[in-house]
KEPA-775360 format. One record per atom (N, C-alpha, C, O): residue in three letters; x, y, z. Coordinates in pm, whole numbers, padded with zeros to 5 digits, always signed. Atoms other than C-alpha are relative to their C-alpha. Layout:
ALAXYZ;...
# end
This chain:
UNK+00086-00116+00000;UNK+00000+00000+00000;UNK+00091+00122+00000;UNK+00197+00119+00062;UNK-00096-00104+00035;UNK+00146+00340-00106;UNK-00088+00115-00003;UNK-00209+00093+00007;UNK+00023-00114-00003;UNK+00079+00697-00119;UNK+00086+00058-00122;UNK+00200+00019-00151;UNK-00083-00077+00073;UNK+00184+00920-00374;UNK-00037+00166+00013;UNK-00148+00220+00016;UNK-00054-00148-00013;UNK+00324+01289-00342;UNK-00090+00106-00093;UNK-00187+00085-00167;UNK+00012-00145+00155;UNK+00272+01625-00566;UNK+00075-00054-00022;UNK+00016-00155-00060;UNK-00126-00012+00089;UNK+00580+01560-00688;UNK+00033-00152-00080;UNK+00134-00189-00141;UNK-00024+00144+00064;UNK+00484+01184-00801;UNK+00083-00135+00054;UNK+00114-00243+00003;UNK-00100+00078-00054;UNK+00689+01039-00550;UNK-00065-00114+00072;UNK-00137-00067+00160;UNK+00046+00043-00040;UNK+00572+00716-00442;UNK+00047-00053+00127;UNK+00160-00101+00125;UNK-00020+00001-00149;UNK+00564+00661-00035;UNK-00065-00142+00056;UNK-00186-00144+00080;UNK+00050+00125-00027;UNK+00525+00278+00068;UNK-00007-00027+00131;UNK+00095-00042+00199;UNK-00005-00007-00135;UNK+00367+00247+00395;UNK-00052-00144+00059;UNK-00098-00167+00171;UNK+00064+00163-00058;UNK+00275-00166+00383;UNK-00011-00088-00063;UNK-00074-00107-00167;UNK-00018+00181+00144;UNK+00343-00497+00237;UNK-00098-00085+00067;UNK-00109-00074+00189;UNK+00075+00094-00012;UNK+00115-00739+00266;UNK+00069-00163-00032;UNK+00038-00256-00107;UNK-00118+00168+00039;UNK+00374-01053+00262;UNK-00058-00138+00020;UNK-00151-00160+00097;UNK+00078+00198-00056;UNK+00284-01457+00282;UNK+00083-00011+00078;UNK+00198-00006+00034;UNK-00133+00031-00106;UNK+00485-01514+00586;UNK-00097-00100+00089;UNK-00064-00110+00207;UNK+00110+00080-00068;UNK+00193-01749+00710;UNK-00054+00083+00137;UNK-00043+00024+00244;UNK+00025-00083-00097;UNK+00062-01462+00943;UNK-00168+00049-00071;UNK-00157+00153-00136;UNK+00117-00063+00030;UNK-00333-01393+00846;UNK+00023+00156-00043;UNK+00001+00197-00157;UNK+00007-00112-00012;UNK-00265-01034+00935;UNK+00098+00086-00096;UNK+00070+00200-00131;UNK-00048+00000+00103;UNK+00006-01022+00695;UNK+00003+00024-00111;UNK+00096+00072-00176;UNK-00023+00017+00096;UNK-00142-01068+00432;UNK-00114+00072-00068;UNK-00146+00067-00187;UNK+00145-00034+00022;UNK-00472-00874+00471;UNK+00068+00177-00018;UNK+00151+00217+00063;UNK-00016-00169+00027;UNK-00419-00470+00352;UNK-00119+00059-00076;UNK-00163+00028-00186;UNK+00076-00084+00025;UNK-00662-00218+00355;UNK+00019+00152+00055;UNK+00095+00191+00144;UNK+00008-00157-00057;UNK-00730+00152+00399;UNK-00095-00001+00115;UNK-00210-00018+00074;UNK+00110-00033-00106;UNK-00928+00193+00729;UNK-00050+00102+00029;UNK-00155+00113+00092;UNK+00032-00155+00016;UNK-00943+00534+00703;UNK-00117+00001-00073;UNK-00230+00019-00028;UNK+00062-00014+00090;UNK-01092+00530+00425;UNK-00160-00076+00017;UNK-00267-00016+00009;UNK+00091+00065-00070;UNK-01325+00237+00539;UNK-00109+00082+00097;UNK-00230+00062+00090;UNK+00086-00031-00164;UNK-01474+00421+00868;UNK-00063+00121-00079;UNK-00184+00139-00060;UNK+00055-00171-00048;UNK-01529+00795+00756;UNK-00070-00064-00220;UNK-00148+00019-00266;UNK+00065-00011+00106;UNK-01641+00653+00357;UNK-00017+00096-00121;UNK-00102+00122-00207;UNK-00083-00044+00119;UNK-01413+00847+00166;UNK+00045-00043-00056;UNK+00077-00159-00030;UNK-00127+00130+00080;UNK-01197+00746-00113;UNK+00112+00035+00029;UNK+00149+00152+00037;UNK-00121+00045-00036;UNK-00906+00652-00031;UNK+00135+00103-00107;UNK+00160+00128-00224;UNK-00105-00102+00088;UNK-00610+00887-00080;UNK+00144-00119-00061;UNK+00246-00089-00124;UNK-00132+00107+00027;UNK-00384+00523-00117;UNK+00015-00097-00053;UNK-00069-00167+00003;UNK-00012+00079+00104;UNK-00295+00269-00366;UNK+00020-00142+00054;UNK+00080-00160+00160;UNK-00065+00132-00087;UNK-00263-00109-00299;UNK-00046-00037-00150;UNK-00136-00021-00232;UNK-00038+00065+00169;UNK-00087-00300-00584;UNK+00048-00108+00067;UNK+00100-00127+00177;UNK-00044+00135-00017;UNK-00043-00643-00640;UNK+00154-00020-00085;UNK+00169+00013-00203;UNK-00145-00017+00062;UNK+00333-00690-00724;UNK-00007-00179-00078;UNK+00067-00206-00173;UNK-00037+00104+00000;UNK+00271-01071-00747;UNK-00127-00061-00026;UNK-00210-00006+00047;UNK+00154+00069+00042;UNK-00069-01299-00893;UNK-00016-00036+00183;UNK+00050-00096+00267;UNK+00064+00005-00127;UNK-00305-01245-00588;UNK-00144-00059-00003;UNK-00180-00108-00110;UNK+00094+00036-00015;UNK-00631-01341-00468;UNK-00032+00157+00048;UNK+00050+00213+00121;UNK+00066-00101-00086;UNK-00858-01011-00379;UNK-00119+00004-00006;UNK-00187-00022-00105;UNK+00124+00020-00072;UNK-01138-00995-00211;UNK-00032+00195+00063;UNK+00032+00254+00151;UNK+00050-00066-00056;UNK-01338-00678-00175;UNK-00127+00031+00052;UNK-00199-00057+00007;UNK+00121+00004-00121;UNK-01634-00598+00046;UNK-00032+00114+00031;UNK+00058+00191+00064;UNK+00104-00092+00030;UNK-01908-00347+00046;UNK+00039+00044+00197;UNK+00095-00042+00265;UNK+00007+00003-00177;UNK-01909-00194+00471;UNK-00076-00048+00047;UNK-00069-00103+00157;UNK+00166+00064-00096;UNK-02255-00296+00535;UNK+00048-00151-00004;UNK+00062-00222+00096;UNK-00049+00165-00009;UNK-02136-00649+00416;UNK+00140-00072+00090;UNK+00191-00181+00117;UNK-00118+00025-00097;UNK-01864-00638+00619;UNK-00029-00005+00144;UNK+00035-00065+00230;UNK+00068-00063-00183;UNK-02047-00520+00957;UNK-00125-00131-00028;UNK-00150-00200+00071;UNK+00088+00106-00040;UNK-02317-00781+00873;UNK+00056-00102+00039;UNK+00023-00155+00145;UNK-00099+00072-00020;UNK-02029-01020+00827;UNK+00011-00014+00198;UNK-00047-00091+00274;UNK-00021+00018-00119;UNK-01914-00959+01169;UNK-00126-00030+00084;UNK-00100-00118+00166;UNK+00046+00001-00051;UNK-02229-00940+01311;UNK-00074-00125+00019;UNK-00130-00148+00127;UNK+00039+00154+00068;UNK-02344-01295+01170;UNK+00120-00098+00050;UNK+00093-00217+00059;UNK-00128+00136+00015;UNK-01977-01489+01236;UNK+00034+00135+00081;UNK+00027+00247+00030;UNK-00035-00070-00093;UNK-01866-01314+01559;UNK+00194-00054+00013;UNK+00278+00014+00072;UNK-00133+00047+00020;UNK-01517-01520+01496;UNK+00063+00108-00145;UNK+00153+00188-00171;UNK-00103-00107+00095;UNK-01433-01350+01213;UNK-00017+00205+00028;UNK+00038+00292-00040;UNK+00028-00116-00081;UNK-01538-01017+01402;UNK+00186+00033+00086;UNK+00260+00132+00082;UNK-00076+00004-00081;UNK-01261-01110+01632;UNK+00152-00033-00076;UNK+00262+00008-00039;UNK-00138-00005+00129;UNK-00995-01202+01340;UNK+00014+00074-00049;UNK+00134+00062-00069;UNK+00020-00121+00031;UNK-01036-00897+01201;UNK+00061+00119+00095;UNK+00137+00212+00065;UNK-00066-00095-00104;UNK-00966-00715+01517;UNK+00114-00016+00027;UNK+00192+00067+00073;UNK-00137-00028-00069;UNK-00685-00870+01571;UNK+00125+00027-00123;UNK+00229+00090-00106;UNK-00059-00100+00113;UNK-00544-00804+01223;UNK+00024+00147+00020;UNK+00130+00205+00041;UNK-00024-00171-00017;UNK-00604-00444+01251;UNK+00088+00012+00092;UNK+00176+00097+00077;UNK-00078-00011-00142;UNK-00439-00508+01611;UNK+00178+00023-00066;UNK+00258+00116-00070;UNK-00095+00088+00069;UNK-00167-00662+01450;UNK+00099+00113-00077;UNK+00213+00140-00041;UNK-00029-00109+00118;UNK-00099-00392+01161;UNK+00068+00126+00118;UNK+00180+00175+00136;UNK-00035-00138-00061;UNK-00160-00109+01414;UNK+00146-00012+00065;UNK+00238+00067+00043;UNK-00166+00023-00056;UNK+00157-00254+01616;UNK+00114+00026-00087;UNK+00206+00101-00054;UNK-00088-00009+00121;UNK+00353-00269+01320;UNK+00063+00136-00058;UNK+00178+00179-00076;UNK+00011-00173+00041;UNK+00275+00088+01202;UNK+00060+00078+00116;UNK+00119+00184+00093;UNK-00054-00091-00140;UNK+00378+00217+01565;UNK+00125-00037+00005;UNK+00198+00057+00038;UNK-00121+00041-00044;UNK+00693+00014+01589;UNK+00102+00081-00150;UNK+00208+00143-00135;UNK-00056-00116+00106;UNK+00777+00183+01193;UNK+00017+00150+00041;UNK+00126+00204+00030;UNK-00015-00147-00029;UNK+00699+00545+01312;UNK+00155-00019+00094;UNK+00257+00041+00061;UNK-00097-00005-00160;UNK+00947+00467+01647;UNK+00103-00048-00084;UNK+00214-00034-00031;UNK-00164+00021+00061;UNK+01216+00354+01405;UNK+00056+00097-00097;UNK+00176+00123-00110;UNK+00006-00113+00098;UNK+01169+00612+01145;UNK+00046+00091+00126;UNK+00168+00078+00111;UNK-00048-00114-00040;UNK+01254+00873+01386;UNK+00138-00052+00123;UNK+00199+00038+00180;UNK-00121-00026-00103;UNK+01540+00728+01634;UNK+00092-00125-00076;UNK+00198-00155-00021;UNK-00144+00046+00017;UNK+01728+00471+01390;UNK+00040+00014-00127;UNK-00021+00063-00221;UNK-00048-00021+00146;UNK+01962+00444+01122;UNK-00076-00078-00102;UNK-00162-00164-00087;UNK+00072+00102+00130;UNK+01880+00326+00757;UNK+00073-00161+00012;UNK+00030-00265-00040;UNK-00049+00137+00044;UNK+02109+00044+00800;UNK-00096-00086+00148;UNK-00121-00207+00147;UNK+00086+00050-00121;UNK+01900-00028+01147;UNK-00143-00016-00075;UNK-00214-00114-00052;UNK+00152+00059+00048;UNK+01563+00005+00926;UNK+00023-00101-00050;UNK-00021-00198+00012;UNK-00025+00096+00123;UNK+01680-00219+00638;UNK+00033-00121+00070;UNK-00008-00225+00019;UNK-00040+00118-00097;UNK+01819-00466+00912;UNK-00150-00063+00019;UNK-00190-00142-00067;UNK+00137-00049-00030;UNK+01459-00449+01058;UNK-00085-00066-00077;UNK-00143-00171-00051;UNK+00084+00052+00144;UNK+01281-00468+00691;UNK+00066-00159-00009;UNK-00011-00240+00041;UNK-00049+00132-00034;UNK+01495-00806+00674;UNK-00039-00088+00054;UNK-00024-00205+00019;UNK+00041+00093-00121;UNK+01359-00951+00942;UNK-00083-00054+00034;UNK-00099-00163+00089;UNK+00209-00008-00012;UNK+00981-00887+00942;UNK-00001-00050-00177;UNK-00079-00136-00219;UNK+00055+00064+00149;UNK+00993-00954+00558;UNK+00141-00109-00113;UNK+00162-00101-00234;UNK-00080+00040+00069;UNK+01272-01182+00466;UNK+00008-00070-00144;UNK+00109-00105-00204;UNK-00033+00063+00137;UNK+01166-01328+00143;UNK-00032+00119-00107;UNK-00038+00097-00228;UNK+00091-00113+00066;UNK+01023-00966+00028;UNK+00152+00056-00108;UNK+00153+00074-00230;UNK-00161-00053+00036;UNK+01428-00845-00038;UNK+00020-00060-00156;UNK+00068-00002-00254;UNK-00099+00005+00119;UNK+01501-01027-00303;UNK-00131-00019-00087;UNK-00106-00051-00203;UNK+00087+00004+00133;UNK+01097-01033-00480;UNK-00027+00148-00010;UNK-00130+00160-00076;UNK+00072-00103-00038;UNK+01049-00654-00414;UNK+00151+00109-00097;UNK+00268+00115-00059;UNK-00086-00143+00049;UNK+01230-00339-00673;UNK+00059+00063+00148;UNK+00033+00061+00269;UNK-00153-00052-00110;UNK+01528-00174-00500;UNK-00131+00153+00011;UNK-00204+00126+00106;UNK+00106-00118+00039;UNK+01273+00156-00555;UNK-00075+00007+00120;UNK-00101+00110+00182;UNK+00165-00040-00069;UNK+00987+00047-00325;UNK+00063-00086+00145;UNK-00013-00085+00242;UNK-00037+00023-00110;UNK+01215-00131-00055;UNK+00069+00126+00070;UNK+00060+00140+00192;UNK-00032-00103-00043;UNK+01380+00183-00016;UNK-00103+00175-00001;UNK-00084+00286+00049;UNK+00141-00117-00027;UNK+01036+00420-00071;UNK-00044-00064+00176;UNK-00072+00011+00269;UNK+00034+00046-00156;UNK+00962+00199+00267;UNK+00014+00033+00126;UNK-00063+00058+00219;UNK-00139-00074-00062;UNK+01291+00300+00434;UNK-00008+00124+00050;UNK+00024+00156+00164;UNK-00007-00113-00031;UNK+01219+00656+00376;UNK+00150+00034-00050;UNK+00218+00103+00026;UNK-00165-00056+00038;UNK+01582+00708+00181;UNK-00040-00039-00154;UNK-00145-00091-00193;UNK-00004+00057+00131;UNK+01681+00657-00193;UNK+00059-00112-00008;UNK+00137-00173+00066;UNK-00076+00133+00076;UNK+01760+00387-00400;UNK+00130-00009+00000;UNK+00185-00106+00051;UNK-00150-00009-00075;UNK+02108+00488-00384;UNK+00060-00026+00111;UNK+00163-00090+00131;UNK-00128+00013-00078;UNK+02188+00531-00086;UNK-00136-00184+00110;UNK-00121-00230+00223;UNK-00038+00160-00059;UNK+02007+00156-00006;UNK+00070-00082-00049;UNK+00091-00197-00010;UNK-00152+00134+00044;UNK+02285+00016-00227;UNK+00110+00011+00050;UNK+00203-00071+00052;UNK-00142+00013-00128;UNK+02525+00181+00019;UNK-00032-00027+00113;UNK+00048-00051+00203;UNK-00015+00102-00155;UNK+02360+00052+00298;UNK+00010-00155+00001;UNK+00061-00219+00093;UNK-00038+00166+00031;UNK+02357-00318+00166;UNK+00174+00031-00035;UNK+00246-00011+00055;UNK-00144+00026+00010;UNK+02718-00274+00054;UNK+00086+00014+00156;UNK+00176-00062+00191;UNK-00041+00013-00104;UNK+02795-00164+00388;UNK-00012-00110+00110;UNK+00078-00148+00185;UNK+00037+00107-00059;UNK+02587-00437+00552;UNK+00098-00128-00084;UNK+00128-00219-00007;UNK-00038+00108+00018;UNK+02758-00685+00352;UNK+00179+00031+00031;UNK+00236-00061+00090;UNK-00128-00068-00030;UNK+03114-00516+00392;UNK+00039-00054+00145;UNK+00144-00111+00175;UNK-00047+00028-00199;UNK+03111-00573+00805;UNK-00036-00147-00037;UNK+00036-00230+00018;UNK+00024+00190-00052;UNK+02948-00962+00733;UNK+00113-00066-00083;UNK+00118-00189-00089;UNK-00086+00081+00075;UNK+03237-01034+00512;UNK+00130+00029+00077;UNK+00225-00046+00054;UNK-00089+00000-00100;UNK+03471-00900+00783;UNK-00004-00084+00098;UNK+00090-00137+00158;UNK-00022+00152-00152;UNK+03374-01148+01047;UNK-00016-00082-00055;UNK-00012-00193-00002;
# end
């Protein structure tokens, strides 16, 4: 899921990865959802997907009919929201080679299916300088 700028710049604020995690793999605008605006944000399939979209009323009947998936749902969003808080708190106190470490970790098979472009629109840096933070990251692992 992405955002884009005035200036065309595209701002990637969420992968939706198979990492066998439900919550993972589910991306939506909630914003957009609750207040029944359109959505100022893009969600692209990089990879042959399955999507599934859903009207609100059918969604709130949903829950209200299957009280389990009421509660899967919540904890998705739960799930996400953590995610999104633990990004802001790294975005502002660590380095890029500390995000990209990070991105690694939470999405390890994403690195090598995901453009150098939109792993580093993620980051919050350029494409450049994430080929000097991988060169650097690999620079210190080839020292020890």
């Amino acid at each position: 899921m992405f955002a884009i700028d005035a200036k065309g710049t595209e701002h990637n604020i969420h992968f939706a990865a198979d990492n066998n995690l439900p919550a993972a793999r589910w991306i939506a605008d909630i914003g957009s959802l609750h207040s029944g605006k359109p959505s100022g944000l893009f969600i692209e399939a990089i990879e042959p997907s399955t999507i599934i979209q859903i009207e609100k009323d059918d969604l709130y009947f949903l829950y209200t009919n299957i009280p389990k998936l009421d509660r899967i749902f919540k904890v998705i969003v739960e799930t996400n929201y953590v995610e999104l808080q633990n990004r802001v708190l790294q975005n502002f106190s660590s380095t890029a080679q500390e995000r990209y470490t990070a991105f690694l970790e939470q999405y390890p098979a994403l690195a090598q299916r995901l453009p150098n472009t939109q792993i580093a629109s993620y980051l919050g840096i350029t494409p450049e300088f994430l080929s000097k933070v991988r060169k650097d990251i690999f620079s210190k692992q080839s020292k020890h």
